[in-house]
C-alpha positions in Angstrom: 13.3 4.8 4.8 10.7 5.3 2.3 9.4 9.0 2.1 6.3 9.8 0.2 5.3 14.1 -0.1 2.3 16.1 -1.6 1.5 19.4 -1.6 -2.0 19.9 -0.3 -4.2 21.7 1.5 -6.7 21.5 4.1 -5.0 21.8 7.3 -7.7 20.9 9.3 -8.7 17.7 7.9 -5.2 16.8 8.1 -4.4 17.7 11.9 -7.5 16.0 12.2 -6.2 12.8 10.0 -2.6 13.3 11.6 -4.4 13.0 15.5 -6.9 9.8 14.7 -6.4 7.2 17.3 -9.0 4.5 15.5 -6.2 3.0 13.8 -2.8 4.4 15.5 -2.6 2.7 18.7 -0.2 6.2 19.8 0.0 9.2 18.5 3.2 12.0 19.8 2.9 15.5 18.6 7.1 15.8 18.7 7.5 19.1 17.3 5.8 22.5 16.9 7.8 24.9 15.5 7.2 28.4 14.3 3.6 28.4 15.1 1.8 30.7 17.6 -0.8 27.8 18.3 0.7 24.9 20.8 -1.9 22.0 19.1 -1.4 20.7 15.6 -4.9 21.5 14.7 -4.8 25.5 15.6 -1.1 25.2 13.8 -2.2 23.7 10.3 -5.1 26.6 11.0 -3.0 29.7 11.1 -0.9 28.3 8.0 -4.2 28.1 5.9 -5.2 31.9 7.7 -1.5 33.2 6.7 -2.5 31.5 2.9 -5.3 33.5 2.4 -3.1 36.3 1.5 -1.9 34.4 -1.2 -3.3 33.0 -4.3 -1.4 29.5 -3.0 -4.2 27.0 -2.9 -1.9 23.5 -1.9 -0.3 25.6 1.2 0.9 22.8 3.5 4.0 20.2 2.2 2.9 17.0 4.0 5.5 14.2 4.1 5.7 10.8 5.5 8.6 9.0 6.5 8.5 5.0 6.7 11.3 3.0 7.9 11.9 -0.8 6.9 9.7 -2.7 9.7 12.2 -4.9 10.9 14.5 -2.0 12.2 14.7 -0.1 15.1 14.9 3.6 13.9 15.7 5.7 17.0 14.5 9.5 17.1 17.7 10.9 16.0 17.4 9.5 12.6 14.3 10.6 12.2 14.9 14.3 13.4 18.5 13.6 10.8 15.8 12.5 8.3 13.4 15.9 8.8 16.4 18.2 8.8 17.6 17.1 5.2 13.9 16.8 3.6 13.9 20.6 5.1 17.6 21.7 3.7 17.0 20.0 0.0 13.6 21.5 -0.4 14.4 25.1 0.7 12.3 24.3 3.6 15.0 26.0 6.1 13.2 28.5 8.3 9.4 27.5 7.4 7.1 26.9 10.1 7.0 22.5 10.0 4.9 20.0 12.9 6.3 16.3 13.5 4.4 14.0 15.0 5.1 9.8 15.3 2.5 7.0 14.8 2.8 3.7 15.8 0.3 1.4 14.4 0.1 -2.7 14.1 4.0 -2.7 16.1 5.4 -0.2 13.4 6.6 3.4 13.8 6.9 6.0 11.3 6.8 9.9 11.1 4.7 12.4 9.8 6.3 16.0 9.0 4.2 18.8 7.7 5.4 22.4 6.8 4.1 25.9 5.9 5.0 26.8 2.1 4.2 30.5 2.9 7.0 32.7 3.5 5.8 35.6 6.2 8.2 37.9 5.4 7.6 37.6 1.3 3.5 36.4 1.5 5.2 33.9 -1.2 5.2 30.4 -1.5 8.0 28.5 -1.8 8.5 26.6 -4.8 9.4 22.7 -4.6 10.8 21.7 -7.6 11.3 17.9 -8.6 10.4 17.0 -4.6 10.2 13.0 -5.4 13.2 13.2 -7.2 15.1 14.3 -4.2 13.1 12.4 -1.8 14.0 9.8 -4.0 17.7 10.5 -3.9 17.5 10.9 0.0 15.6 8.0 0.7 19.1 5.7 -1.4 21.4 7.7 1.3 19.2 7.2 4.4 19.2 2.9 3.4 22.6 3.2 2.6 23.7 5.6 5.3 21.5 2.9 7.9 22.5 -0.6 6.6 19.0 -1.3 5.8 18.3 -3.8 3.0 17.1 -1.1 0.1 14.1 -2.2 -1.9 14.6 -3.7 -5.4 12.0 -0.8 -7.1 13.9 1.7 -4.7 17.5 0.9 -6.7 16.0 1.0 -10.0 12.6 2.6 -10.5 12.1 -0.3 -13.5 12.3 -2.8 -11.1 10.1 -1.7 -9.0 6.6 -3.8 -7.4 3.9 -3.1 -9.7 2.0 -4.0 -6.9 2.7 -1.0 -5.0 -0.8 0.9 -3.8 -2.1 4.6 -3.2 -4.4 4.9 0.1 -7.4 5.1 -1.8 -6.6 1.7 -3.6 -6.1 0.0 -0.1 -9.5 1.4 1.1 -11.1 0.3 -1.3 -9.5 -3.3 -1.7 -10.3 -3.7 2.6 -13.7 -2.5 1.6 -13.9 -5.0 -0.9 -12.6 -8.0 1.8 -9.4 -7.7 0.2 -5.7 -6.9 0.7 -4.5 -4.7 -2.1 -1.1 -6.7 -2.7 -3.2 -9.8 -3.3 -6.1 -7.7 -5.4 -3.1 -6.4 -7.6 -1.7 -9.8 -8.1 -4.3 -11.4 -9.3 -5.7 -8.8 -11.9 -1.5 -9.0 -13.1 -1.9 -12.7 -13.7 -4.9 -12.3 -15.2 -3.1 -9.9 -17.7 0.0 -11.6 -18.1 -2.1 -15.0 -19.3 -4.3 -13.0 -21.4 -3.6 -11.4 -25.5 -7.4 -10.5 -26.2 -10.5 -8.8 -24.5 -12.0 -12.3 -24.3 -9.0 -14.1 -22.8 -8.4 -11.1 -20.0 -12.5 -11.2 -19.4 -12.5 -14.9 -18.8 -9.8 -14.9 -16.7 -10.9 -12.3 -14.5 -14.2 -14.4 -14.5 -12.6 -17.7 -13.3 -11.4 -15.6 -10.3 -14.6 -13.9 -9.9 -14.3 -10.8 -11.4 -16.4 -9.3 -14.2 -14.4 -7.2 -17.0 -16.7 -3.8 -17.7 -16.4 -0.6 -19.3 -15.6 2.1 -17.0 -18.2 5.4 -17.2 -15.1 7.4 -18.1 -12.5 6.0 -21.1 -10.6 3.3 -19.8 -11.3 -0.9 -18.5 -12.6 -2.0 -15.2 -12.9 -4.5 -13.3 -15.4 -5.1 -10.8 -15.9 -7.4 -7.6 -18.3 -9.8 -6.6 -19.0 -7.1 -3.8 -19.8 -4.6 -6.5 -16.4 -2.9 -6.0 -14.7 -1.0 -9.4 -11.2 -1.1 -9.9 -9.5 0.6 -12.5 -7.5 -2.1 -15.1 -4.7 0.1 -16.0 -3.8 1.2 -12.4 -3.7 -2.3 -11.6 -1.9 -3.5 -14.2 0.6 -0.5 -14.1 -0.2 0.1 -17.5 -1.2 3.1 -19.6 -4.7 3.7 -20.5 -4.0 3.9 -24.0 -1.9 0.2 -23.7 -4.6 -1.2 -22.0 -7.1 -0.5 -24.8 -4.5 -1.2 -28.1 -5.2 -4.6 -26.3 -8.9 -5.1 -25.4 -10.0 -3.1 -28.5 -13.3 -1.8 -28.4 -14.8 -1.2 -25.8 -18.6 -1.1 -26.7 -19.4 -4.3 -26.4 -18.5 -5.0 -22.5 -21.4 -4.0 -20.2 -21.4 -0.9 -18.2 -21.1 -0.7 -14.5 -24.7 -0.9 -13.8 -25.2 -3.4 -16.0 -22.4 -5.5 -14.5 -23.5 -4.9 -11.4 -27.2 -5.9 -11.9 -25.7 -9.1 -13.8 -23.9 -9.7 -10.7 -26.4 -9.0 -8.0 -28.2 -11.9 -10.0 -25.7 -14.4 -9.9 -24.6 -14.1 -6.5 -27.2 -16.6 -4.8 -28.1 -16.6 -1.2 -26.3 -19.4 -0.6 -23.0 -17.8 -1.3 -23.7 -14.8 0.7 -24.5 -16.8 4.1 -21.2 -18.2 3.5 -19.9 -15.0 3.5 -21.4 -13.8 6.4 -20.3 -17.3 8.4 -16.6 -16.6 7.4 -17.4 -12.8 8.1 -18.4 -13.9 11.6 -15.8 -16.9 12.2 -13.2 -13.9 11.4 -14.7 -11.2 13.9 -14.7 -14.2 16.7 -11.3 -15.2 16.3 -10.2 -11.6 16.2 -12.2 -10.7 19.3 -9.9 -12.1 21.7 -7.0 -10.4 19.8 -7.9 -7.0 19.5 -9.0 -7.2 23.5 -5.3 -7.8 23.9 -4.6 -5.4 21.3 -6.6 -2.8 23.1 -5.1 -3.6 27.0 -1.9 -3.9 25.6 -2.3 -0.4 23.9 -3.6 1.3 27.1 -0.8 -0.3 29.3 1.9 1.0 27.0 0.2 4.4 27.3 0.1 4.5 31.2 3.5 2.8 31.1 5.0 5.7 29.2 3.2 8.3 31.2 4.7 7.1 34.1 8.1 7.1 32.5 7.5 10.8 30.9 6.4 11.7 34.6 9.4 10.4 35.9 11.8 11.6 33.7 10.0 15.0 33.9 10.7 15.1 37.9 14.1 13.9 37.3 14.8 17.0 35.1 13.5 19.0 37.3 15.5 18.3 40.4 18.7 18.1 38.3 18.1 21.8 37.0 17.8 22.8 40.3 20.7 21.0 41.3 22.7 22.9 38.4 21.2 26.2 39.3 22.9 25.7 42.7 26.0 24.7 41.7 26.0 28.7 40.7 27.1 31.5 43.9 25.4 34.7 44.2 25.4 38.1 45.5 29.2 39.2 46.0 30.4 35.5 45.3 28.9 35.4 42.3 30.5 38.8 41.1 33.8 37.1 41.8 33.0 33.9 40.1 32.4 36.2 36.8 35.2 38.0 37.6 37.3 35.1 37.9 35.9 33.0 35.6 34.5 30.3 37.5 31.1 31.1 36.2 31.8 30.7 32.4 33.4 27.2 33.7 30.3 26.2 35.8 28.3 27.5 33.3 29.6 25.4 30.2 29.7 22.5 32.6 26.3 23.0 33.4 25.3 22.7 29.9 27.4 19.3 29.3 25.7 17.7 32.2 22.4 19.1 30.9 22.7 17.9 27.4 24.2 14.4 28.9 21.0 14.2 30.7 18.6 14.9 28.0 20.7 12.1 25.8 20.4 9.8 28.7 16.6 10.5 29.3 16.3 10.0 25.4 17.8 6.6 25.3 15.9 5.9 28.1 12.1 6.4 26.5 13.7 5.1 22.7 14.6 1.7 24.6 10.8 1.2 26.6 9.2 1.5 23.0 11.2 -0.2 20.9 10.3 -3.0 23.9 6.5 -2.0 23.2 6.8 -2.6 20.1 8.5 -5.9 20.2 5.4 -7.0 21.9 3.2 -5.8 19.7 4.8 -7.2 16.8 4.5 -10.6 18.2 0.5 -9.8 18.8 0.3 -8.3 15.0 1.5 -12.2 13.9 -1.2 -13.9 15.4 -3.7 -11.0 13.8 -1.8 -11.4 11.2 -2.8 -14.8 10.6 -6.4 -15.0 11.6 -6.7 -11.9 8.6 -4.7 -14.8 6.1 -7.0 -17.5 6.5 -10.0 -15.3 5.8 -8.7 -13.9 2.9 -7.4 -17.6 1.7 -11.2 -18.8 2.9 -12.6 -15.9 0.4 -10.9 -16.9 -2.0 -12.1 -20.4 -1.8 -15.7 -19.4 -1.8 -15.0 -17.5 -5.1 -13.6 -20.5 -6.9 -16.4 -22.6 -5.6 -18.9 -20.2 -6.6 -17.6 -20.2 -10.1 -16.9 -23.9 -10.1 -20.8 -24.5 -9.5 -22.0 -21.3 -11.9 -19.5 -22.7 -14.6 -21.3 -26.3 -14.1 -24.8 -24.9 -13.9 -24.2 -23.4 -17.2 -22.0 -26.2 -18.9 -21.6 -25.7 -23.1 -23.7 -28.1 -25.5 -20.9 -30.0 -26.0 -20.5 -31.2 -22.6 -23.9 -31.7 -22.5 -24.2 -34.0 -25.6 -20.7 -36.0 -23.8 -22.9 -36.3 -20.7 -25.9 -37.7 -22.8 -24.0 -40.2 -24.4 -22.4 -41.2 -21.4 -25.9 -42.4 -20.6 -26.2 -44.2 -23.8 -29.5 -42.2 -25.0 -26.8 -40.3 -27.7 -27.4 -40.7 -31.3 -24.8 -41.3 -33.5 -24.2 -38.3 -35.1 -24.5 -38.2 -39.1 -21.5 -38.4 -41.3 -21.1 -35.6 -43.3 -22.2 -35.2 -46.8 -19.9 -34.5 -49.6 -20.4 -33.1 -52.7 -19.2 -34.1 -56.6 -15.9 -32.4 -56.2 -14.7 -33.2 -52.6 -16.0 -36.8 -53.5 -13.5 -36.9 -56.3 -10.4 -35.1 -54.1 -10.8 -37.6 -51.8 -10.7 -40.5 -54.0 -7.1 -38.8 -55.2 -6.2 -39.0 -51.8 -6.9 -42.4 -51.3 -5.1 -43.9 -54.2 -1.6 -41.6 -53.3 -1.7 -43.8 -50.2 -2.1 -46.7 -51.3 0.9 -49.6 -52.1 0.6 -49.7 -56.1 0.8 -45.8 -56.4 3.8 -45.4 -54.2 5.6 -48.3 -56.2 5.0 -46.1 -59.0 6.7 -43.5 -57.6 9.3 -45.6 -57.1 10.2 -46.5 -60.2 9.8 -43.5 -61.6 12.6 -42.3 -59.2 14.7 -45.4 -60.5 14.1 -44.3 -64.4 15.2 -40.8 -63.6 19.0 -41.5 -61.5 19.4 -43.7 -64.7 18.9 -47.2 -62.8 
């Protein structure tokens, strides 16, 4: 599984992140460990009290933990997962919350821990963390029999098109998806040796190439939207501008986006809004389903937690009478029969909790079968907007590109409709007049003759 860490802060925003339900359709607090407070928000709380006795600013070691989506990862592995993150970060012993998400018929895990060491008021040091996540992540794929990413076996090969949060925020702000944003300001690169050549490219595909108010390229969208060149490219800064060159002459953000608020006619943007508002229509039905489907798999797993709960319940009382008392029980220690009913106790208990486990791993990787075949048909309403968007784009630049056709095609049009003049032929003067006439009189029959026989005289002919 893919495992991605920072060291951070601010618990509370990210308990608060960590619990949102707009976008996970369930979210299981699994763990609390080594925390006074029972709910993840109070937790992260008393780690960032505990910090303040500390000059540790980034407190809390936040990592996530994504499995391939077409496997079924049961809670074990995760929990295996957790436990080696833990052991090769010197993590062993730290206070650490886990809690699951499962969003768009994926699950993945969230683990957070405490850097602060109570008995020290130190925190620990991670040293090289992606490295090792790195290294762990190889052994979990290979460990699992999961098919291992091509960028995950050799960090050269890996997708360029590979995205931070903030870039995929942006990009759905934008009406985009960040793999296809990424793509096309790569082609755009790839086909391009010059500031002018990358500009019109990004032009043809409606972009405008500007100068960013910091150092480096950018590239903004017909939505006003500024991307960064170089993180999109997956280049350096520095590359990026030993091949555009000076920067001076692009325009700067606000003037790009002026020029573009120009350009973009009202046409264009009721077009927009009609594909904006064929897309919400045809995902209304959808996300209804998406939203009973959610809520049934909630009550559904209630009901199952309740059960299993009651189950529990009466089979730990059942064990607990298996033991005698008073005198009986003074003999059974004597004897030893306690130490035996005892240890059996605990088989049959941990058999039970194994069973129950299986039990509420096998209702949600059914949940999330269904879900996955709902997430298609979203899926594919989301496509054909984005495929529509871009369709609008090229026809907007089709029409801007006619609109503002060069002299030459307009002269070609003009003749077309025979009111062209013949253009002039160009005058010479003395001394191309006299080159030319050179020129002439090689080609012609007699003076290649006389280079003939002048060949002849020489081989002695």
């Amino acid at each position: 599984m893919i495992l991605k860490a920072s060291q951070r802060g601010g618990g509370k925003q990210l308990a608060l992140h960590l619990l949102k339900t707009e976008e996970n359709e369930h979210v299981e607090i699994h763990e609390m460990r080594g925390f006074v407070s029972d709910d993840l928000v109070g937790a992260l709380n008393e780690a960032h009290a505990i910090s303040k006795a500390t000059k540790c600013k980034q407190f809390l070691f936040s990592v996530s933990l994504n499995p391939p989506p077409q496997e079924r990862v049961d809670v074990a592995t995760f929990e295996d997962a957790i436990a080696r993150i833990e052991e090769k970060n010197g993590l062993s012993g730290q206070p650490r919350a886990v809690v699951f998400h499962e969003k768009e018929g994926r699950r993945h895990a969230h683990a957070v821990w405490s850097r602060i060491d109570a008995d020290t008021m130190t925190a620990k040091n991670l040293p090289f963390f992606k490295n090792k996540l790195r290294e762990l992540s190889r052994e979990l794929y290979i460990e699992n029999g999961w098919k291992m990413p091509r960028g995950l076996m050799n960090s050269r090969e890996a997708d360029p098109r590979n995205f931070t949060l903030a870039e995929w925020h942006q990009a759905k702000r934008a009406g985009l998806d960040a793999r296809d944003l990424k793509s096309i300001m790569q082609e755009c690169w790839a086909v391009s040796d010059s500031k002018a050549a990358f500009a019109q490219a990004l032009q043809a595909r409606g972009f405008t190439l500007a100068r960013g108010d910091r150092r480096g390229a950018v590239a903004i969208s017909p939505e006003g939207e500024v991307f960064s060149v170089a993180r999109a490219v997956g280049k350096k800064t520095k590359d990026v501008n030993a091949r555009l060159g000076d920067l001076g002459s692009l325009p700067s953000v606000t003037d790009a986006r002026g020029a573009l608020a120009k350009d973009l006619a009202q046409t264009w943007h009721r077009h927009r809004q009609e594909a904006s508002l064929e897309k919400r229509r045809a995902l209304a039905p959808l996300e209804q389903q998406r939203q009973a489907m959610a809520l049934a798999h909630r009550q559904e797993r209630a009901r199952l937690d309740a059960g299993l709960q009651k189950r529990w319940q009466e089979e730990s009382q059942a064990r607990a009478a298996k033991m005698p008392g008073g005198v009986r029980g003074l003999w059974s220690r004597l004897t030893g029969q306690h130490a035996a009913l005892q240890k059996q106790n605990e088989c049959e208990a941990y058999l039970a909790l194994d069973r129950d486990r299986a039990q509420r791993q096998a209702l949600i990787e059914g949940q999330l079968k269904d879900r996955q075949t709902l997430q298609a048909q979203i899926k594919a309403v989301r496509d054909r907007h984005v495929a529509l968007l871009r369709e609008l784009r090229a026809d907007q630049q089709q029409v801007k590109r006619t609109l503002e056709a060069p002299p030459v095609m307009k002269a070609f049009e003009t003749q077309a409709k025979g009111v062209a003049r013949t253009p002039e032929k160009p005058r010479l003067n003395a001394g191309q007049q006299e080159r030319l006439e050179r020129l002439r009189q090689k080609g012609s029959p007699e003076h290649r003759a006389s280079r003939a026989s002048a060949k002849d005289r020489d081989r002695g002919r």
